[in-house]
Structure formats: structure tokens, C-alpha cells
C-alpha positions in Angstrom: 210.3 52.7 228.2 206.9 52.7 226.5 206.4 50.9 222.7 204.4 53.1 220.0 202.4 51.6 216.8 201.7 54.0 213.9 198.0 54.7 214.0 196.5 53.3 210.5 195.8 56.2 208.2 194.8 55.7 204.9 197.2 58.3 202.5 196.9 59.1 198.3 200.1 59.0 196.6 201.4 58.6 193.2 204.7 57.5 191.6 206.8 60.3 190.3 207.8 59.1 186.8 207.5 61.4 184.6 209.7 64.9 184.0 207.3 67.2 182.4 204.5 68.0 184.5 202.1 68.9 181.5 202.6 65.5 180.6 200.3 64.5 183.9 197.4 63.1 182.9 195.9 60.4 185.6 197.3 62.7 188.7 195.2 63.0 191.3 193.6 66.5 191.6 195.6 67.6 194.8 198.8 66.9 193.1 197.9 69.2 189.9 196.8 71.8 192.4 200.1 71.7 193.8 201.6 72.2 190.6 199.5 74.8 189.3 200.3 76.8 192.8 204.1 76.5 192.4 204.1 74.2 195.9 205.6 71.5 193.4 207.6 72.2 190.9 210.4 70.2 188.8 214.1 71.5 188.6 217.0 69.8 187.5 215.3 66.4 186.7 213.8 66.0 190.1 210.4 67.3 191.9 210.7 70.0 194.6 208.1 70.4 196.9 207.8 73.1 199.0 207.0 71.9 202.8 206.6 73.6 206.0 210.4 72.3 206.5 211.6 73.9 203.6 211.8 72.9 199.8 212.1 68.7 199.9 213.8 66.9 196.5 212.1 63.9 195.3 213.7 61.6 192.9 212.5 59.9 189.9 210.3 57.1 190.8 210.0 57.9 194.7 206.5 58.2 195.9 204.9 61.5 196.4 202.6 61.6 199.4 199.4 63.8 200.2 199.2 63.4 204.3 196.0 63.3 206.5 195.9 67.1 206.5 196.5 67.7 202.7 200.3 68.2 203.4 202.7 67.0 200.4 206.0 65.7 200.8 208.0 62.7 199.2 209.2 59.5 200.1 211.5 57.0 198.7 210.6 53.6 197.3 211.8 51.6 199.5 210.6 53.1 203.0 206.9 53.6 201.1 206.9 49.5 200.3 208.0 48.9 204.3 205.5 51.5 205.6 202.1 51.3 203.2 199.9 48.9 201.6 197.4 49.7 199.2 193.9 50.0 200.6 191.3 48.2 198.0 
């Protein structure tokens, strides 16, 4: 058996902590494009973002991720502390 390590990448992602999407000032610009486009979208108090594995549920205060290839999903708190540090 062979042993992997995650190539570094460097990700954007933001916090989701805030309900109202027009209240999204400081988002990044690929986020508010995915709003604008309907690819996310908030529905009973969480953010739904559609992905190529169907519609994914983040929950308040999980991180939400744009990928190497611009792909957006989420990911909760925990796993994003254990996986990412921020790049300064």
C-alpha cells in the first residue's frame, strides 16, 4: 500500500454568517456571482449550492469554498481548521 499527501493549493473562501444575501457586502466577487446566477441560494436558514453532485446544504458559520477550477461547495468548521491555513 502506497501513502498520498494533498498537493498544496491555495483556495478563497468565506464564512457564511449572514442570512440575507443582499446584506453581502465584503464577499468576494465569485461568491456574488454565484448568487446573482441562482448557483447559491439561501432556503430555510441555510445556503444551498448547487454542485455537480447535486444541491449541497451549508450551515450557518461553515465555510464556503471556491476550488482550483472555480467550483463552489461548503465545508464545515471544523474539517476547514484541520485542512487549511490562511495563506498571508
Amino acid at each position: 500500500m502506497a501513502h498520498y499527501r494533498k498537493k498544496p493549493v491555495v483556495i478563497e473562501a468565506v464564512r457564511f454568517d449572514h442570512l440575507d444575501t443582499t446584506e453581502w457586502h465584503n464577499v468576494p466577487g465569485w461568491l456574488r456571482n454565484a448568487v446573482e446566477d441562482r448557483t447559491v441560494f439561501v432556503e430555510d436558514k441555510k445556503l444551498k449550492i448547487k454542485t455537480l453532485e447535486g444541491v449541497m446544504t451549508a450551515d450557518f458559520k461553515d465555510w464556503i469554498i471556491c476550488g482550483v477550477k472555480g467550483e463552489i461547495y461548503p465545508c464545515k468548521p471544523d474539517i476547514f481548521e484541520a485542512t487549511y491555513e490562511e495563506v498571508i
